[in-house]
N, C-alpha and C positions, 0 to 999 in steps of 0.2 A: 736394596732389599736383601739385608742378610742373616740369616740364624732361623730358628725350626721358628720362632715365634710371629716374627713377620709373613712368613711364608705362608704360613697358616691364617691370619690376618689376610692374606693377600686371596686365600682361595673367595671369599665374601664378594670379592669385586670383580674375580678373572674367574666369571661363571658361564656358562652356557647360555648364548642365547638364543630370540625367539627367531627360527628362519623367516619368518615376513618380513621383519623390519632389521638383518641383519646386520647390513653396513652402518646403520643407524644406530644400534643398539651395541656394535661396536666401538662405531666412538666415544658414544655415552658411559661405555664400563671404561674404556680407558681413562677416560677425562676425568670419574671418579675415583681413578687409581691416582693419578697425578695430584688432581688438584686435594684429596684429603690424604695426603703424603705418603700413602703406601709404598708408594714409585715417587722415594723424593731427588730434589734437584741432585742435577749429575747422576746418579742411581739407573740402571739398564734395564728396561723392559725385559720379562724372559723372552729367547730367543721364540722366532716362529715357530721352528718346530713344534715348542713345548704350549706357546701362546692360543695357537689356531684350536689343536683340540680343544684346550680347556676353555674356550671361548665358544665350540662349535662351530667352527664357520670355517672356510678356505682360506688358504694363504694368499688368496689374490682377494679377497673381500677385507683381510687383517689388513693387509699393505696397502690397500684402496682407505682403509681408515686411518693409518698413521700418517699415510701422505696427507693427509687430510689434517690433521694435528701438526704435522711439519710445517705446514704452507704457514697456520697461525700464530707458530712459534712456540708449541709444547714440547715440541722434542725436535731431534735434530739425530741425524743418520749417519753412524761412523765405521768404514770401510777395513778392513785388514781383520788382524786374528784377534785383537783387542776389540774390534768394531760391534755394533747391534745398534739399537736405537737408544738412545739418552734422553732422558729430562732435562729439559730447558727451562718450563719454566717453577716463576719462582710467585709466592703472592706476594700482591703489592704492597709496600709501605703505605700504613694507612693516611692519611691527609685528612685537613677539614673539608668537611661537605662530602666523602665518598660513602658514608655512611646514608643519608640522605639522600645522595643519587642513588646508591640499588637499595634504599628502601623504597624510591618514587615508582623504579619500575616493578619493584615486587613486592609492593606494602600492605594490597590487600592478601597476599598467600600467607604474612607472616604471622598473624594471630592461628591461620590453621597449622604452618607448618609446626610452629612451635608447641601445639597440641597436639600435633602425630607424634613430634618426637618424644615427648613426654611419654605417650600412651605406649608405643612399641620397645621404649629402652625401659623405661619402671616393671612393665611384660617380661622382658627378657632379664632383669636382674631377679623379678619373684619368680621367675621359673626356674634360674640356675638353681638359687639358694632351696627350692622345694625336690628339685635333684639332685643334689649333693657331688662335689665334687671327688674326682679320684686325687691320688696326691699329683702327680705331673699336672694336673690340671689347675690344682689350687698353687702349686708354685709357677703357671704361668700366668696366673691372674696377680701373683705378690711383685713376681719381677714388672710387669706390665705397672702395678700402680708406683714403684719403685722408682722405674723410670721416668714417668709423668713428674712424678714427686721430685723427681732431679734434673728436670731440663732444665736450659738455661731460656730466655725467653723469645730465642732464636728457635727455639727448635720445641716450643711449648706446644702448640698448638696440634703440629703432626702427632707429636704423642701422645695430646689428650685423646686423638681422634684413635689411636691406638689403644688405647685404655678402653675406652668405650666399646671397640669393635673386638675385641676380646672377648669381652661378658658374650657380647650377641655370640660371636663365632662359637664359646663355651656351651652354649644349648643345645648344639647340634643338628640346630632347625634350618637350614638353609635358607628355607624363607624368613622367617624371624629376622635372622644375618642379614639379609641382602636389604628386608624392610628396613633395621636401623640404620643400614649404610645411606640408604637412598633418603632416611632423614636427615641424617648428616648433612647430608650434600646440599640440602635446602636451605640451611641456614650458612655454609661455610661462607660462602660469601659476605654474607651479613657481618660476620665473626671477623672473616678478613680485614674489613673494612672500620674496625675500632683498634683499639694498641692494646697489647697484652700489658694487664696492670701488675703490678707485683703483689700487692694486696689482694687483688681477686683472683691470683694464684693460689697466693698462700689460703685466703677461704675454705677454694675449691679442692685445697691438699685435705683439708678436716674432710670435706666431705665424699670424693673420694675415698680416703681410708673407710668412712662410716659404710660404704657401700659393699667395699671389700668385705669387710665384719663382719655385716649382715648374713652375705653371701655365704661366707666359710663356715658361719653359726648352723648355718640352716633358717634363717629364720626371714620366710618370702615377705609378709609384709612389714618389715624393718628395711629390707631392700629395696621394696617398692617406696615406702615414704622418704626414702635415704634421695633416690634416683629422681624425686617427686622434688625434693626442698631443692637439691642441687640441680635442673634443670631450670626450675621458678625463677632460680637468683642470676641464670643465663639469660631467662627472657628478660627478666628486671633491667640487667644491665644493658641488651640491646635497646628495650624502651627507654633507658635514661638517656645513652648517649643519641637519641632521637626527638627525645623532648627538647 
Protein backbone atom coordinates (compact mmCIF):
# COMPACT_ATOMS: atom_id res chain seq x y z
CA UNK A 1 0.00 0.00 0.00
CA UNK A 2 2.07 2.78 -1.44
CA UNK A 3 1.51 6.48 -2.90
CA UNK A 4 -1.18 9.41 -1.77
CA UNK A 5 -3.75 7.30 -4.01
CA UNK A 6 -3.96 4.13 -2.40
CA UNK A 7 -3.92 5.52 0.88
CA UNK A 8 -6.76 7.40 0.24
CA UNK A 9 -8.46 4.34 -1.21
CA UNK A 10 -7.48 2.71 1.92
CA UNK A 11 -9.15 5.28 4.26
CA UNK A 12 -12.94 3.40 2.74
CA UNK A 13 -12.09 0.22 4.52
CA UNK A 14 -9.70 1.24 7.68
CA UNK A 15 -12.94 3.19 9.20
CA UNK A 16 -14.24 3.47 12.53
CA UNK A 17 -16.09 1.13 13.91
CA UNK A 18 -19.36 0.24 15.72
CA UNK A 19 -18.22 -0.52 19.58
CA UNK A 20 -20.83 -3.34 19.98
CA UNK A 21 -19.64 -5.54 17.73
CA UNK A 22 -15.98 -4.33 17.64
CA UNK A 23 -13.81 -7.42 17.33
CA UNK A 24 -16.10 -8.33 14.76
CA UNK A 25 -16.38 -5.59 12.76
CA UNK A 26 -12.71 -5.50 12.93
CA UNK A 27 -12.10 -8.53 11.27
CA UNK A 28 -14.52 -7.74 8.75
CA UNK A 29 -12.76 -4.35 7.61
CA UNK A 30 -9.57 -6.07 7.56
CA UNK A 31 -10.66 -9.08 5.46
CA UNK A 32 -12.17 -6.29 3.23
CA UNK A 33 -8.80 -4.66 3.00
CA UNK A 34 -7.17 -7.94 2.02
CA UNK A 35 -9.33 -9.82 0.13
CA UNK A 36 -10.38 -6.59 -2.36
CA UNK A 37 -6.52 -5.75 -2.65
CA UNK A 38 -6.13 -2.73 -0.88
CA UNK A 39 -3.65 -4.49 1.48
CA UNK A 40 -2.22 -6.76 -1.27
CA UNK A 41 -0.08 -10.11 -1.00
CA UNK A 42 3.13 -9.48 0.85
CA UNK A 43 1.91 -5.53 1.22
CA UNK A 44 2.06 -4.36 5.48
CA UNK A 45 -0.88 -3.62 7.29
CA UNK A 46 -0.34 0.05 8.86
CA UNK A 47 1.29 -0.38 12.04
CA UNK A 48 -0.92 -0.47 15.29
CA UNK A 49 -0.31 2.63 16.40
CA UNK A 50 -1.71 4.23 13.23
CA UNK A 51 -4.34 0.98 12.62
CA UNK A 52 -6.35 1.07 16.21
CA UNK A 53 -7.31 4.79 15.92
CA UNK A 54 -8.49 4.74 12.50
CA UNK A 55 -10.35 1.67 13.14
CA UNK A 56 -11.55 2.96 16.72
CA UNK A 57 -10.94 0.29 18.84
CA UNK A 58 -7.78 -0.78 21.17
CA UNK A 59 -4.77 -2.36 20.50
CA UNK A 60 -5.67 -5.49 22.26
CA UNK A 61 -9.23 -5.81 20.26
CA UNK A 62 -6.86 -4.98 16.65
CA UNK A 63 -4.43 -7.81 17.89
CA UNK A 64 -7.31 -10.02 19.15
CA UNK A 65 -8.45 -9.71 15.19
CA UNK A 66 -5.26 -10.17 13.27
CA UNK A 67 -4.60 -13.25 15.37
CA UNK A 68 -7.50 -14.18 14.38
CA UNK A 69 -6.73 -13.59 10.45
CA UNK A 70 -3.27 -15.26 11.34
CA UNK A 71 -4.55 -18.61 12.72
CA UNK A 72 -6.61 -18.77 8.87
CA UNK A 73 -3.74 -17.79 6.99
CA UNK A 74 -4.40 -14.06 5.98
CA UNK A 75 -1.43 -12.60 7.22
CA UNK A 76 1.38 -13.69 9.14
CA UNK A 77 3.42 -11.65 11.94
CA UNK A 78 7.00 -10.49 11.31
CA UNK A 79 9.44 -9.50 14.17
CA UNK A 80 12.50 -7.02 14.08
CA UNK A 81 12.59 -3.29 12.60
CA UNK A 82 11.52 -4.61 9.07
CA UNK A 83 8.53 -6.58 10.91
CA UNK A 84 4.44 -5.63 11.36
CA UNK A 85 1.86 -7.76 9.93
CA UNK A 86 1.87 -8.99 6.20
CA UNK A 87 -0.58 -10.43 3.61
CA UNK A 88 -0.44 -13.89 3.08
CA UNK A 89 -3.11 -14.42 1.45
CA UNK A 90 -3.62 -14.57 -2.18
CA UNK A 91 -7.08 -15.52 -4.28
CA UNK A 92 -7.47 -18.69 -5.52
CA UNK A 93 -6.79 -19.78 -9.05
CA UNK A 94 -10.08 -20.31 -10.27
CA UNK A 95 -10.93 -24.24 -11.30
CA UNK A 96 -13.98 -25.98 -12.66
CA UNK A 97 -17.00 -26.00 -10.52
CA UNK A 98 -15.70 -23.19 -7.88
CA UNK A 99 -17.83 -20.91 -9.40
CA UNK A 100 -20.85 -23.18 -8.75
CA UNK A 101 -19.82 -24.09 -5.20
CA UNK A 102 -19.96 -20.30 -3.85
CA UNK A 103 -22.81 -19.69 -6.15
CA UNK A 104 -24.64 -22.93 -4.25
CA UNK A 105 -23.98 -21.36 -0.96
CA UNK A 106 -24.73 -17.71 -1.88
CA UNK A 107 -27.02 -17.89 -5.03
CA UNK A 108 -30.02 -16.60 -3.70
CA UNK A 109 -27.92 -13.15 -2.44
CA UNK A 110 -26.64 -12.88 -5.94
CA UNK A 111 -29.55 -11.41 -8.04
CA UNK A 112 -29.74 -8.81 -5.00
CA UNK A 113 -26.17 -8.17 -4.38
CA UNK A 114 -25.80 -7.45 -7.96
CA UNK A 115 -28.62 -4.90 -7.83
CA UNK A 116 -27.09 -3.01 -4.66
CA UNK A 117 -24.16 -2.83 -6.59
CA UNK A 118 -25.42 -1.40 -9.49
CA UNK A 119 -27.62 1.00 -7.60
CA UNK A 120 -24.90 2.50 -5.05
CA UNK A 121 -21.73 2.67 -7.70
CA UNK A 122 -24.20 4.32 -10.85
CA UNK A 123 -25.09 6.71 -7.25
CA UNK A 124 -21.93 7.52 -6.67
CA UNK A 125 -20.57 8.10 -10.42
CA UNK A 126 -23.99 10.54 -11.00
CA UNK A 127 -23.08 12.43 -8.04
CA UNK A 128 -19.32 12.88 -8.75
CA UNK A 129 -20.03 14.08 -12.32
CA UNK A 130 -23.03 16.65 -10.83
CA UNK A 131 -19.95 17.87 -8.32
CA UNK A 132 -17.49 18.42 -10.48
CA UNK A 133 -14.09 17.60 -9.99
CA UNK A 134 -11.13 19.86 -8.61
CA UNK A 135 -8.04 19.26 -10.94
CA UNK A 136 -5.85 16.66 -8.34
CA UNK A 137 -8.92 15.08 -8.10
CA UNK A 138 -9.71 14.48 -11.93
CA UNK A 139 -5.94 13.48 -12.20
CA UNK A 140 -6.46 10.87 -9.53
CA UNK A 141 -9.46 9.49 -11.21
CA UNK A 142 -7.07 9.43 -14.91
CA UNK A 143 -4.22 7.76 -13.22
CA UNK A 144 -6.66 5.20 -11.46
CA UNK A 145 -8.35 4.19 -14.88
CA UNK A 146 -4.73 4.42 -16.42
CA UNK A 147 -3.72 1.78 -14.33
CA UNK A 148 -6.66 -0.66 -14.52
CA UNK A 149 -6.25 -0.02 -18.27
CA UNK A 150 -2.49 -1.31 -17.82
CA UNK A 151 -2.68 -4.17 -15.61
CA UNK A 152 -1.46 -7.30 -16.65
CA UNK A 153 -4.15 -10.02 -15.67
CA UNK A 154 -2.27 -10.95 -12.49
CA UNK A 155 -2.95 -7.89 -10.96
CA UNK A 156 -6.42 -6.87 -12.96
CA UNK A 157 -8.62 -7.50 -10.63
CA UNK A 158 -7.13 -5.50 -7.31
CA UNK A 159 -7.13 -2.57 -9.58
CA UNK A 160 -10.35 -2.78 -11.01
CA UNK A 161 -11.49 -2.77 -7.41
CA UNK A 162 -9.27 0.37 -7.20
CA UNK A 163 -10.74 2.16 -9.98
CA UNK A 164 -14.14 1.60 -8.75
CA UNK A 165 -13.25 2.69 -5.16
CA UNK A 166 -11.86 5.79 -6.35
CA UNK A 167 -15.06 7.39 -7.89
CA UNK A 168 -16.81 6.27 -4.30
CA UNK A 169 -13.87 7.65 -2.18
CA UNK A 170 -14.06 11.04 -4.92
CA UNK A 171 -17.77 11.99 -3.43
CA UNK A 172 -16.58 12.41 -0.19
CA UNK A 173 -19.50 10.57 1.37
CA UNK A 174 -18.01 8.29 3.64
CA UNK A 175 -21.10 6.42 3.60
CA UNK A 176 -21.46 6.24 0.00
CA UNK A 177 -17.59 4.82 0.10
CA UNK A 178 -17.97 2.30 2.65
CA UNK A 179 -21.71 1.20 0.92
CA UNK A 180 -19.74 0.56 -2.61
CA UNK A 181 -16.96 -1.11 -0.67
CA UNK A 182 -19.25 -3.46 1.13
CA UNK A 183 -20.71 -4.20 -2.50
CA UNK A 184 -17.65 -5.06 -3.73
CA UNK A 185 -17.11 -7.46 -1.26
CA UNK A 186 -20.19 -9.32 -2.09
CA UNK A 187 -19.49 -10.23 -5.35
CA UNK A 188 -15.56 -10.72 -5.07
CA UNK A 189 -15.88 -13.93 -4.53
CA UNK A 190 -17.96 -14.73 -7.19
CA UNK A 191 -15.36 -12.79 -9.48
CA UNK A 192 -12.61 -14.77 -7.97
CA UNK A 193 -14.00 -17.83 -8.77
CA UNK A 194 -14.09 -17.40 -12.89
CA UNK A 195 -10.41 -16.33 -14.95
CA UNK A 196 -9.84 -12.90 -15.89
CA UNK A 197 -10.60 -13.05 -19.91
CA UNK A 198 -8.59 -10.83 -22.12
CA UNK A 199 -11.53 -9.92 -24.08
CA UNK A 200 -13.65 -8.89 -21.17
CA UNK A 201 -10.86 -6.67 -20.12
CA UNK A 202 -10.43 -5.12 -23.08
CA UNK A 203 -14.62 -4.42 -23.10
CA UNK A 204 -14.57 -3.22 -19.74
CA UNK A 205 -11.28 -0.82 -20.76
CA UNK A 206 -14.26 1.00 -23.39
CA UNK A 207 -16.23 1.12 -20.63
CA UNK A 208 -14.32 2.31 -17.99
CA UNK A 209 -12.91 5.27 -20.07
CA UNK A 210 -16.93 6.05 -20.88
CA UNK A 211 -17.30 6.36 -17.28
CA UNK A 212 -14.26 8.53 -16.66
CA UNK A 213 -15.81 10.95 -19.51
CA UNK A 214 -18.86 11.07 -18.18
CA UNK A 215 -17.56 12.14 -14.97
CA UNK A 216 -15.07 14.83 -16.10
CA UNK A 217 -18.01 16.28 -18.64
CA UNK A 218 -20.12 16.85 -15.78
CA UNK A 219 -22.70 15.03 -17.10
CA UNK A 220 -24.45 12.66 -14.06
CA UNK A 221 -26.78 10.67 -16.18
CA UNK A 222 -24.19 9.67 -18.86
CA UNK A 223 -22.36 8.34 -15.80
CA UNK A 224 -24.95 6.72 -14.43
CA UNK A 225 -25.99 4.74 -17.66
CA UNK A 226 -22.05 4.39 -18.43
CA UNK A 227 -21.82 2.63 -14.58
CA UNK A 228 -25.38 0.89 -15.41
CA UNK A 229 -24.14 -0.94 -19.10
CA UNK A 230 -20.69 -1.87 -17.48
CA UNK A 231 -22.03 -3.46 -14.35
CA UNK A 232 -25.11 -5.41 -16.45
CA UNK A 233 -22.07 -7.02 -18.63
CA UNK A 234 -20.57 -8.02 -14.98
CA UNK A 235 -23.65 -9.81 -14.06
CA UNK A 236 -23.97 -11.12 -17.65
CA UNK A 237 -20.86 -12.77 -17.37
CA UNK A 238 -21.25 -14.13 -13.75
CA UNK A 239 -24.71 -15.63 -15.14
CA UNK A 240 -22.90 -17.23 -18.21
CA UNK A 241 -20.16 -18.76 -16.51
CA UNK A 242 -23.19 -20.31 -14.16
CA UNK A 243 -25.29 -21.42 -16.73
Amino acid sequence: MTGDEPATVASIVFRPVREGNAFEETVERLLQAIKLGVVDHGERLPPERELAPRLGVSRVTLREAIRALQQEGYVESRRGRAGGTFVTYRPPRPRDGDLARVAADRGAELSDALTYRLAVESGAAAHLASTGLTGGQADRLRAALAAVNGADLAGYRRLDVRFHLTIAELTGSPLLAAACADARMRVTDLLNAIPVLRRNIEHAAVQHAAIVEAVLAGDPDAARRAVVEHLEGTGALLRGFLA
